[in-house]
MARMARFI-29658 format. One record per residue (C-alpha): x, y, z; residue in one letter; residue number from 1. Coordinates in pm, 1 decimal. Example, Ala and Ser with C-alpha at 12.3 -4.5 7.8 and 13.67 -1.06 7.14 Angstrom:
% MARMARFI-29658
- X:Y:Z:rest:nr
- 1230.0:-450.0:780.0:A:1
- 1367.0:-106.0:714.0:S:2
This chain:
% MARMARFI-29658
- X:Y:Z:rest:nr
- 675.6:212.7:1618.5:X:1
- 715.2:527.8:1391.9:X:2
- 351.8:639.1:1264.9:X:3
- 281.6:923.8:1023.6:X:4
- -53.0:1147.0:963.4:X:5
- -116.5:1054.7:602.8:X:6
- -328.0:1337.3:571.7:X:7
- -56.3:1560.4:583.0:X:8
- 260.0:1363.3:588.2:X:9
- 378.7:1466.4:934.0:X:10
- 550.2:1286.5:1180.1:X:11
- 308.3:1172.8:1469.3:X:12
- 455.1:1091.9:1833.0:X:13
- 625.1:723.7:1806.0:X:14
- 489.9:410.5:1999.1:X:15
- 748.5:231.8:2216.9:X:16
- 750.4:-171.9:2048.7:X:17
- 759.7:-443.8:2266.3:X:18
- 1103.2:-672.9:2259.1:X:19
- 1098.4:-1061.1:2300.1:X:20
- 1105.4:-1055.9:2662.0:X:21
- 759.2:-881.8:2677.1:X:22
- 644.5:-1107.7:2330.2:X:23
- 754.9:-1424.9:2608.6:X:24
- 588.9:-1253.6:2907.0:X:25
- 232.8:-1237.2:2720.2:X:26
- 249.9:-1588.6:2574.9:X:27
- 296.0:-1700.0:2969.1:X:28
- 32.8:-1476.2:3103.9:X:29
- -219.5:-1557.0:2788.7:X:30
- -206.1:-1942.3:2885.5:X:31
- -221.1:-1875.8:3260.0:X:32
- -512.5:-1657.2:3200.1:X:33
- -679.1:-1934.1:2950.1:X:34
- -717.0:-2192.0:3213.8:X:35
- -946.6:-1900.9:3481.5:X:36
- -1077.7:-1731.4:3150.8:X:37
- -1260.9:-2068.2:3021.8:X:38
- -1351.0:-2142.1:3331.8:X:39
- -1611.2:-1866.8:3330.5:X:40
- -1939.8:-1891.5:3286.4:X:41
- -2015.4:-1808.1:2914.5:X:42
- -2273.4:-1548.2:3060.7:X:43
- -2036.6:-1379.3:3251.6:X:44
- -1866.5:-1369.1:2934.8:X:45
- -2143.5:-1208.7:2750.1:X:46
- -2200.1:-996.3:3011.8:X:47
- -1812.6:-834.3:2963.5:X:48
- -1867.0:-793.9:2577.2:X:49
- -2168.6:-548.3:2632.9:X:50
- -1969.7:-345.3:2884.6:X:51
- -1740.0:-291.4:2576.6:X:52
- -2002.3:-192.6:2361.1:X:53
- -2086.7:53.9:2613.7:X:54
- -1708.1:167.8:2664.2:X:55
- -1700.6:197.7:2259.1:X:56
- -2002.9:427.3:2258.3:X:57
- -1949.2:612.1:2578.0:X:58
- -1605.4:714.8:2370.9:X:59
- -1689.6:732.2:2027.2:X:60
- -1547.1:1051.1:1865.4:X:61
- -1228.5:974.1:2039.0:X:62
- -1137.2:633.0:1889.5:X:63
- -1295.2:740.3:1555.5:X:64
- -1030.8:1057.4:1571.2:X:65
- -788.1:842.1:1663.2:X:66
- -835.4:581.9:1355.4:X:67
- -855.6:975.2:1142.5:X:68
- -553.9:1060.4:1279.2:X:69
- -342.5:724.5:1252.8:X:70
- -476.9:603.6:887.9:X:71
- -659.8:894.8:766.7:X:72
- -1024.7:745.7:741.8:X:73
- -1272.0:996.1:681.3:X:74
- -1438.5:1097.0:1047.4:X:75
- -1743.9:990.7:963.3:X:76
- -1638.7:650.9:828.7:X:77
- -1446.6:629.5:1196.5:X:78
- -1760.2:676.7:1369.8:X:79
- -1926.7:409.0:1156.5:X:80
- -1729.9:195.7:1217.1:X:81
- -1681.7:235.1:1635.7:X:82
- -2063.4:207.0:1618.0:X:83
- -2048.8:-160.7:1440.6:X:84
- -1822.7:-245.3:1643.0:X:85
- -2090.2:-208.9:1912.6:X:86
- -2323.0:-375.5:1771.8:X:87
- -2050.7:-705.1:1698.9:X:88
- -2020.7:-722.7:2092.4:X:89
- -2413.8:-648.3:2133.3:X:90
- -2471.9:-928.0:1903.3:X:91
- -2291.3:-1214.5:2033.3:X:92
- -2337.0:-1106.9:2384.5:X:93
- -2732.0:-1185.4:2332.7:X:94
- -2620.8:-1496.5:2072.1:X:95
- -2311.7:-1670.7:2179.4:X:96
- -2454.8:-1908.0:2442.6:X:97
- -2696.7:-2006.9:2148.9:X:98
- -2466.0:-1997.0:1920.9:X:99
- -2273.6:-2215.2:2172.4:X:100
- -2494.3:-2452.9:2347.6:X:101
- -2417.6:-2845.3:2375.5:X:102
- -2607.0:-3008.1:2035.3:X:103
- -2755.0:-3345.2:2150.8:X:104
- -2736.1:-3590.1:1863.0:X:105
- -2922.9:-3935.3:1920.9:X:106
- -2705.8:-4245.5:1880.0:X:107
- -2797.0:-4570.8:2062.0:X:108
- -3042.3:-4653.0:2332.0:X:109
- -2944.8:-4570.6:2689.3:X:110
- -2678.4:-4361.2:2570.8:X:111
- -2669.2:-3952.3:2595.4:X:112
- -2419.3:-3862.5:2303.9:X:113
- -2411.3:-3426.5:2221.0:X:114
- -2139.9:-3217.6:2078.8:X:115
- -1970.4:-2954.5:2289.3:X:116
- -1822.0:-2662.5:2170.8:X:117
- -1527.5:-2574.1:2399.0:X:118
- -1209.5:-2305.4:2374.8:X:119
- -880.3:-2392.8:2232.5:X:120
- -683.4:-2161.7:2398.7:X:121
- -435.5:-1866.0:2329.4:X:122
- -507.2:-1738.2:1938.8:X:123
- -312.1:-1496.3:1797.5:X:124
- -454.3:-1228.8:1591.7:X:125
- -298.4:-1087.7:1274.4:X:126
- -496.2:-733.0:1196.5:X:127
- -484.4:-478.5:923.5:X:128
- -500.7:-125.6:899.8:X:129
- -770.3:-11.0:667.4:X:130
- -1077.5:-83.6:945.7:X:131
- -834.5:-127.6:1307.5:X:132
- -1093.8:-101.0:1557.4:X:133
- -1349.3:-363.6:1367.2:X:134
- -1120.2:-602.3:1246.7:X:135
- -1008.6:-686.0:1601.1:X:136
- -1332.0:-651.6:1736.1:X:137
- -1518.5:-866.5:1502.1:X:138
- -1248.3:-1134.9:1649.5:X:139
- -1312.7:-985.6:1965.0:X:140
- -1675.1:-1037.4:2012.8:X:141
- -1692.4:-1406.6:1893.5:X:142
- -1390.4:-1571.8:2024.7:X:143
- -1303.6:-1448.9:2340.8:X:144
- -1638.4:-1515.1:2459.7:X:145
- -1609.4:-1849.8:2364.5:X:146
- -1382.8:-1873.5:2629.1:X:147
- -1033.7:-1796.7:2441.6:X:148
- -770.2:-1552.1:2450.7:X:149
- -624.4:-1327.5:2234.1:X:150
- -306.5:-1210.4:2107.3:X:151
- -317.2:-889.9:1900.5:X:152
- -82.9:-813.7:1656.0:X:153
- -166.9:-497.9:1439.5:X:154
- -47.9:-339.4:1175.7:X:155
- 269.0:-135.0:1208.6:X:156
- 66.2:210.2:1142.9:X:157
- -191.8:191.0:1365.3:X:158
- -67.8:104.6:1705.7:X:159
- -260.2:329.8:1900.4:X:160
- -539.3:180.1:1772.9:X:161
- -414.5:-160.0:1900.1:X:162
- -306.1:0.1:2257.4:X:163
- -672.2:164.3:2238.6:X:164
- -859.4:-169.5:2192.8:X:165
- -666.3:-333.6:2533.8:X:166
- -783.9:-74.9:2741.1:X:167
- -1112.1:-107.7:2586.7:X:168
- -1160.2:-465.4:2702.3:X:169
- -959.8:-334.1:3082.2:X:170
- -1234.4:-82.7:3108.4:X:171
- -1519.0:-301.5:3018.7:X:172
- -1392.9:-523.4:3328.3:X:173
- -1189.0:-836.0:3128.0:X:174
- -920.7:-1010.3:3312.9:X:175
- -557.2:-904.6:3250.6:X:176
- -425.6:-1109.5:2963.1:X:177
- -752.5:-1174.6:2848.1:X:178
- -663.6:-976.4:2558.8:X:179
- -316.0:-823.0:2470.9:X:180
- -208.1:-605.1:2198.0:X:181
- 171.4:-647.0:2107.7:X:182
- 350.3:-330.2:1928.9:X:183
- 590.7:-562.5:1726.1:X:184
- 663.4:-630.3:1345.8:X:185
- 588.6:-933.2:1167.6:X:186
- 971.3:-1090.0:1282.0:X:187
- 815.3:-1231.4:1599.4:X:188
- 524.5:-1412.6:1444.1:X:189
- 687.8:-1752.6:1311.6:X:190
- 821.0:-1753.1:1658.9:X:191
- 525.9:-1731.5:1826.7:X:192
- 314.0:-1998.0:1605.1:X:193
- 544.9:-2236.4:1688.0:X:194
- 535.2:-2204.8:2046.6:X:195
- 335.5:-2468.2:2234.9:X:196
- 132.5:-2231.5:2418.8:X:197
- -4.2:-2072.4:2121.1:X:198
- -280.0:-2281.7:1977.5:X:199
- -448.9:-2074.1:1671.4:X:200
- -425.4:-1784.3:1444.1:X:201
- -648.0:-1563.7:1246.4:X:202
- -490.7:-1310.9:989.6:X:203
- -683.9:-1047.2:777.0:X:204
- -437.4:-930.4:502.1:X:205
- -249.8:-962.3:168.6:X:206
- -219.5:-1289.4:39.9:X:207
- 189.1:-1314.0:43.9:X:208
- 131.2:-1308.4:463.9:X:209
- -151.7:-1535.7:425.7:X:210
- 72.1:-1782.9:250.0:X:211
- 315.9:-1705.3:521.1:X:212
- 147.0:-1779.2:836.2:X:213
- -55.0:-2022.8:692.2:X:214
- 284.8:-2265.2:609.1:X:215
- 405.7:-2210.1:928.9:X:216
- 57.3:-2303.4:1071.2:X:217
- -5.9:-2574.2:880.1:X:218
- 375.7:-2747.0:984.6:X:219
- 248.0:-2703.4:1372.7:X:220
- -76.2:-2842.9:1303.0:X:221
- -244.1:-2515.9:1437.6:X:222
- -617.0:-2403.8:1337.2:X:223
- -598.5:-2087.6:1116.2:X:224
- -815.3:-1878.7:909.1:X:225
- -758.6:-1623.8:667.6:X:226
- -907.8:-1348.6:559.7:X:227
- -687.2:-1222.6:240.7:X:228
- -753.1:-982.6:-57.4:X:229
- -1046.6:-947.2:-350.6:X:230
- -1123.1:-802.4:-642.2:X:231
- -1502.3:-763.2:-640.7:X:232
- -1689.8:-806.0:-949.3:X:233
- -1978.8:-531.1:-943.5:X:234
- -2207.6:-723.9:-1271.9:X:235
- -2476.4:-467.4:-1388.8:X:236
- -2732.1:-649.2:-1600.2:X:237
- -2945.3:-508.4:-1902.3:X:238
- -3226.2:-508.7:-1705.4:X:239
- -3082.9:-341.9:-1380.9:X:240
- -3172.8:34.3:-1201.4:X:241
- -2892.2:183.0:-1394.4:X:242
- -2954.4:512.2:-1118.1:X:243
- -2917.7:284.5:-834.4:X:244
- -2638.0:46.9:-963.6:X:245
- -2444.8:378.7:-1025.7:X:246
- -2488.8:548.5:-696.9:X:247
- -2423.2:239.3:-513.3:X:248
- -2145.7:155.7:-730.9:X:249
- -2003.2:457.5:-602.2:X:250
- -2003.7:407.0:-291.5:X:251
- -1908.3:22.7:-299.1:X:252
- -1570.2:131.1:-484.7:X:253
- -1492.8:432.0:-242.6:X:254
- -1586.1:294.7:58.9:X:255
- -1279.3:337.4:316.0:X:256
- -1168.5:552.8:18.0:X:257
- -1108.9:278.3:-204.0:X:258
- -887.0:119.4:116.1:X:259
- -1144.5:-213.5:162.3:X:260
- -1088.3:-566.5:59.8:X:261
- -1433.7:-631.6:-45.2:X:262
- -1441.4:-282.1:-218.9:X:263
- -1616.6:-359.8:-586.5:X:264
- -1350.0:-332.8:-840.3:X:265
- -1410.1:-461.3:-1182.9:X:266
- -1747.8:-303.3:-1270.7:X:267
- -1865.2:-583.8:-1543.1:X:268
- -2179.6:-359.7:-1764.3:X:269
- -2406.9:-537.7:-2038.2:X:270
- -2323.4:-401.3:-2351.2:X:271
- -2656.3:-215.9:-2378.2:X:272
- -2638.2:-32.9:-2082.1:X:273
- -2264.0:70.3:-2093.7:X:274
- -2297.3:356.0:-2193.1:X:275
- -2550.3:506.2:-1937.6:X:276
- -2419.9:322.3:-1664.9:X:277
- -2022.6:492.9:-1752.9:X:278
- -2181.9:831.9:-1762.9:X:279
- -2403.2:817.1:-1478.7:X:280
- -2074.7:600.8:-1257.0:X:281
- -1847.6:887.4:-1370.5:X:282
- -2024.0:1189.7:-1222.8:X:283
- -2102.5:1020.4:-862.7:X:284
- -1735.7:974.4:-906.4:X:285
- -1659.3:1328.4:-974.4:X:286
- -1921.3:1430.0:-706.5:X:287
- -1737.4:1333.7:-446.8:X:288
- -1560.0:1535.7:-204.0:X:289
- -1158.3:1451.5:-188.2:X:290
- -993.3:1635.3:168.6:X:291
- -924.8:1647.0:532.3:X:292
- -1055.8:1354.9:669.4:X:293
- -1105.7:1526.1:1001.4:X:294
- -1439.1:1685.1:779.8:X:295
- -1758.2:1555.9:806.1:X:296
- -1808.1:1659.6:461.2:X:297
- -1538.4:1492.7:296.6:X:298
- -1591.0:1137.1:102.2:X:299
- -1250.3:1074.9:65.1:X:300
- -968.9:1109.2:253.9:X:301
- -546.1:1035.5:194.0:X:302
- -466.9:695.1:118.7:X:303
- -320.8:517.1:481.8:X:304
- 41.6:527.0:336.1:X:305
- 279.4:718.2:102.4:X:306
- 384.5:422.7:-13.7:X:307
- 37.9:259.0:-85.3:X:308
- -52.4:565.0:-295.1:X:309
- 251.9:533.2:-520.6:X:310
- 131.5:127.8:-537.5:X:311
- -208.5:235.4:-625.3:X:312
- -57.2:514.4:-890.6:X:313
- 161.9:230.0:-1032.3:X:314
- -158.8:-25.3:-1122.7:X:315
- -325.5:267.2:-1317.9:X:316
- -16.7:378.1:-1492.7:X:317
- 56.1:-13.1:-1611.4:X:318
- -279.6:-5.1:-1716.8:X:319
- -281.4:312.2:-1901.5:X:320
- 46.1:207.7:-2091.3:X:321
- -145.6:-139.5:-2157.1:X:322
- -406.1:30.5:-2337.6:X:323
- -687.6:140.3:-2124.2:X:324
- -895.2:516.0:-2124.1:X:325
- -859.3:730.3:-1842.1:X:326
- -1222.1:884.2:-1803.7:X:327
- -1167.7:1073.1:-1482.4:X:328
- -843.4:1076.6:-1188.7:X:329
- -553.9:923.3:-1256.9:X:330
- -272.2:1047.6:-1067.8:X:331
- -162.7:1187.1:-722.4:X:332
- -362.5:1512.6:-592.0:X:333
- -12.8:1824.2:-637.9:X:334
- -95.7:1891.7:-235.6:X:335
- 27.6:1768.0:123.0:X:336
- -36.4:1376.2:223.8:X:337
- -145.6:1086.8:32.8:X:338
- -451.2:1183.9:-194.8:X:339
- -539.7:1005.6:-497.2:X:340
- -876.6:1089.9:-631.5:X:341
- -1165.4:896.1:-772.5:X:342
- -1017.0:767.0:-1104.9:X:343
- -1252.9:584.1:-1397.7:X:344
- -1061.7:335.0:-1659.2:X:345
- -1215.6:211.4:-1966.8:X:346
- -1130.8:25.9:-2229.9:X:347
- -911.7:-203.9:-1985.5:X:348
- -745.8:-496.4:-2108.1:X:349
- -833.3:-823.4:-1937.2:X:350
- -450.3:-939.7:-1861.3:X:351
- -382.9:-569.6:-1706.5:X:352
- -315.9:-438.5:-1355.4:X:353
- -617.8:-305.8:-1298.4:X:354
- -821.7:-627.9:-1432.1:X:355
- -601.7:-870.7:-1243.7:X:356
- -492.1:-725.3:-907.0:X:357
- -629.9:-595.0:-585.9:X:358
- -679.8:-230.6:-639.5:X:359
- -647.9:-70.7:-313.2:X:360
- -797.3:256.2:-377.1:X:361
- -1056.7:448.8:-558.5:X:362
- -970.2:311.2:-907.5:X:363
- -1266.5:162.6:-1074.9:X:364
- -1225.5:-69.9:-1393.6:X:365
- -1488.2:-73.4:-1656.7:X:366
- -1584.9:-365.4:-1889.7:X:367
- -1868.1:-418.6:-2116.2:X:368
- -1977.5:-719.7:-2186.0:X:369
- -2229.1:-904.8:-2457.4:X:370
- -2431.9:-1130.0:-2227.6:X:371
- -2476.5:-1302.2:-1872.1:X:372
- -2254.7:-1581.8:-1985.1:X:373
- -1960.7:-1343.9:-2086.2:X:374
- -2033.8:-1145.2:-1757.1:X:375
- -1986.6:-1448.6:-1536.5:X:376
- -1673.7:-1555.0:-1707.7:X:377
- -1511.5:-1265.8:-1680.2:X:378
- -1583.8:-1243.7:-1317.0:X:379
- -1508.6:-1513.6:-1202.6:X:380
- -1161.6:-1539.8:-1424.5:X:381
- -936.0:-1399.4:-1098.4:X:382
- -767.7:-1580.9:-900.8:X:383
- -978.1:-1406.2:-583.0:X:384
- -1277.9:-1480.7:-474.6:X:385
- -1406.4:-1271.2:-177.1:X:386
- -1707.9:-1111.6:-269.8:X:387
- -1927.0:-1029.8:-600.5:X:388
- -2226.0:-834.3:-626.8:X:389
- -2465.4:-855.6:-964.1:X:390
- -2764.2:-611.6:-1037.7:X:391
- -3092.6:-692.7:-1295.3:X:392
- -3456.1:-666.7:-1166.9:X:393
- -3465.2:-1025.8:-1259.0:X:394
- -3452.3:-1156.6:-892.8:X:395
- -3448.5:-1497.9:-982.4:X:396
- -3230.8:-1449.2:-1254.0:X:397
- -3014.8:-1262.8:-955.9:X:398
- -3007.5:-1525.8:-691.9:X:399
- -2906.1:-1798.5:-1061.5:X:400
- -2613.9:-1515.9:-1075.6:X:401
- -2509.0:-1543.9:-737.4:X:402
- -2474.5:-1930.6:-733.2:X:403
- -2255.5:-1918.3:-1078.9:X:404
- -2020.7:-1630.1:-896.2:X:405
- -1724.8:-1808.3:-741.5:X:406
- -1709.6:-1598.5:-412.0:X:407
- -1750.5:-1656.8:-70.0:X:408
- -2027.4:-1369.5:-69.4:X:409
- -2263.9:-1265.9:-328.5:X:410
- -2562.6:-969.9:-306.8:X:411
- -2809.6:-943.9:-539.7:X:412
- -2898.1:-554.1:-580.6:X:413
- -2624.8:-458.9:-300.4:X:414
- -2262.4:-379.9:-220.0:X:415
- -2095.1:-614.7:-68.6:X:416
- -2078.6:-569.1:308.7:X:417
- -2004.2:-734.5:641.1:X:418
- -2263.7:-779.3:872.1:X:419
- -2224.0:-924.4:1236.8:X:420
- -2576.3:-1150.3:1132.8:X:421
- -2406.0:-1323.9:813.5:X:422
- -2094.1:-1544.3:788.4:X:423
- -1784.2:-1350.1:635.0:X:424
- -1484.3:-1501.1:419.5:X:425
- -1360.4:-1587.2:75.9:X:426
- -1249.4:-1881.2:-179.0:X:427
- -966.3:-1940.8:-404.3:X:428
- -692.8:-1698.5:-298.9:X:429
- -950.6:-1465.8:-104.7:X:430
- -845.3:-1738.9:207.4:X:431
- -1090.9:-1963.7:375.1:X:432
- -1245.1:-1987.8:717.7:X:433
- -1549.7:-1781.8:804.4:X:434
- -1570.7:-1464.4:1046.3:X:435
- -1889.7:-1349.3:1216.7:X:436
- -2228.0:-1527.1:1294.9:X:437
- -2274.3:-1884.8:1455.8:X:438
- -2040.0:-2030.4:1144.1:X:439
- -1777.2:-1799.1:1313.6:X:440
- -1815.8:-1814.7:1669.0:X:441
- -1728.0:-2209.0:1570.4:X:442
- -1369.9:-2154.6:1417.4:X:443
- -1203.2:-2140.3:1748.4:X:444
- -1363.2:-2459.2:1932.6:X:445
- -1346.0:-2795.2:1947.9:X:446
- -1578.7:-2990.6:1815.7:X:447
- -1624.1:-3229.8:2120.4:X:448
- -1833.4:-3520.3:2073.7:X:449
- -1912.6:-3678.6:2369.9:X:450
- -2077.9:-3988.3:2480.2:X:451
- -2234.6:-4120.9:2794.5:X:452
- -2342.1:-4446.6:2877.3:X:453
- -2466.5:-4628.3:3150.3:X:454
- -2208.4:-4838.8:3323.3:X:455
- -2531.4:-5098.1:3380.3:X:456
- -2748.4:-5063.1:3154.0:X:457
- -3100.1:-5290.6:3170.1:X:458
């Protein structure tokens, strides 16, 4: 597995991939391991997760340097982001067997009838780049304590990332084959979803490999859930904190510099705030500091791949040509790696690239609007529909927003985040399925119901 530093284009030390023999080899040991695994208590089970929260902190600036290194996220972002995963396994290591315990429903007299929530087995994991440690962790934390295993395949650029995670979970005290990270391409994975053995799949991704895996899923009868792409509304009201819809604004677009799937991307302004809210949005834009990602003081770092920038340069371009302003950016940084700065359209057509596709970078598009009803329409007229923030000091008018937005998650007077505590997932072509929380922890299980009866009863 060839891997580059996209901070400065050069070549880092290759991964060896895995072939089919060791692809066949895991699928064995993952169901061997599944029958023990289960078998576990569920506190035991909790009891492994915090030992990785404690191997994740005890290590901390090296897997954040190694996410730096592999996909260029900014250091401190890296650290972030090893500390949630922490606090992932903290949380369902004090909430699972809650989260998890038998749910006694009454039915007839005599009878004891309760639903039990039990593993389905071996579930493959489909991971992206842009957040590698928390992506796996936050299906990690949930469904291997549940009492199923997992089968990791990551993205192509970040393998030490998925070779760090395994030994993670060794260290922490987990079973071999309780978790295994395959270096392979996407080839294998039709392969594998059809084999008996595996019983589920999870992918995080674009929505051309969400449609992918789940056809093939959906032929086998398998369980899946996706987690596929956005393009985040960001509505700013007439009556919102222009300062604080601008500032974090900023940060909701540039987040993972610009690399996040719930990133805010159309920024939707009433007409009579526009203006303030462009000028005030452009300079934190400005502010920010584009560099070496290995610098706490940089904002923004290279974009994870050379050919992801040039993707990313493309959508503006198209957009420029369609009509838009450029107000600030708008092409590739003239030094080494893959920088593209923070970049301001205006003016942007409502049938252009940057109105109708997922912008994976720091590109922000800027509408005005007359009204709420305009504002609603035009956010909600994508085909995604992952997340959607709207801002007014009109909290009830807020939370009415929030119900007429056709996402999976809507903040009032916030970016859109994740948060181990609330359920995480999309509509429409955003996927469907829900990561995190008790609504999570559920994906993966069976539903039992079960009912037990006396044999003689009175």
């Amino acid at each position: 597995m060839e891997r580059t530093n996209p901070a400065t284009g050069d070549a880092l030390e290759p991964v060896e991939d895995d072939d089919e023999e060791d692809v066949e080899a895991a699928l064995s040991r993952a169901s061997e391991t599944f029958e023990e695994w289960s078998e576990q208590p569920i506190g035991e089970r909790q009891q492994r997760l915090a030992s990785a929260a404690d191997v994740l902190r005890e290590n901390k600036a090296e897997y954040a340097e190694l996410m730096t290194r592999e996909m260029g996220k900014p250091i401190s972002g890296a650290t972030a982001e090893v500390e949630k995963c922490a606090w992932v396994c903290e949380y369902y290591a004090e909430r699972a067997d809650e989260f998890l315990a038998e749910e006694v429903i009454g039915s007839d007299p005599e009878t004891e009838t309760f639903v039990s929530y039990e593993p389905l087995g071996p579930v493959l994991a489909v991971m992206p780049w842009n957040y590698p440690f928390w992506q796996v962790f936050r299906f990690i934390a949930p469904h291997l304590t549940a009492g199923n295993v997992g089968l990791l395949k990551h993205a192509s650029n970040v393998p030490g990332c998925a070779q760090a995670i395994e030994e993670i979970l060794l260290e922490a005290g987990y079973p071999e084959g309780v978790f295994q990270s395959l270096i392979i391409h996407s080839d294998p994975i039709e392969d594998m979803l059809r084999d008996d053995r595996l019983k589920a799949v999870t992918l995080t991704g674009s929505e051309a490999a969400g449609r992918a895996v789940a056809e093939t899923a959906g032929s086998e009868v398998k369980k899946s859930v996706l987690e596929l792409g956005g393009n985040d509304p960001f509505v700013v009201m007439e009556d919102a904190d222009i300062d604080a819809a601008a500032t974090v604004g900023t940060q909701g677009r540039t987040v993972n510099s610009g690399q996040s799937c719930i990133a805010a991307k159309r920024f939707i302004v009433h007409e009579d705030v526009y203006d303030e809210f462009l000028t005030k949005f452009t300079e934190e834009m400005d502010a920010l500091t584009v560099g070496d990602p290995s610098e706490e003081a940089t904002d923004i770092g290279p974009q994870a791949r050379e050919d992801l920038m040039e993707d990313l340069d493309d959508q503006v371009e198209r957009t420029l040509e369609d009509g838009a302003s450029l107000e600030l950016g708008g092409e590739p940084l003239d030094r080494e790696g893959y920088f593209y700065p923070p970049t301001v359209l205006t003016n942007v057509p409502r049938d252009s690239a940057s109105a109708c596709e997922e912008v994976f970078g720091p590109s922000a598009a800027i509408f005005s609007v007359a009204d709420e009803e305009e504002a609603i329409e035009l956010a909600n007229d994508i085909d995604y529909g992952l997340g959607a923030s709207v801002w007014t000091e009109d909290l009830e008018r807020g939370e009415r927003l929030a119900h007429e937005l056709e996402a999976g998650m809507t903040y009032v007077n916030q970016m859109v985040k994740s948060d181990p505590r609330l359920p995480f997932g999309g509509v429409k072509d955003s996927g469907y399925g829900r990561e995190l929380a008790e609504l999570g922890i559920k994906e993966f299980v069976n539903r039992k119901n079960v009912w037990v009866q006396s044999a003689n009863p009175e």
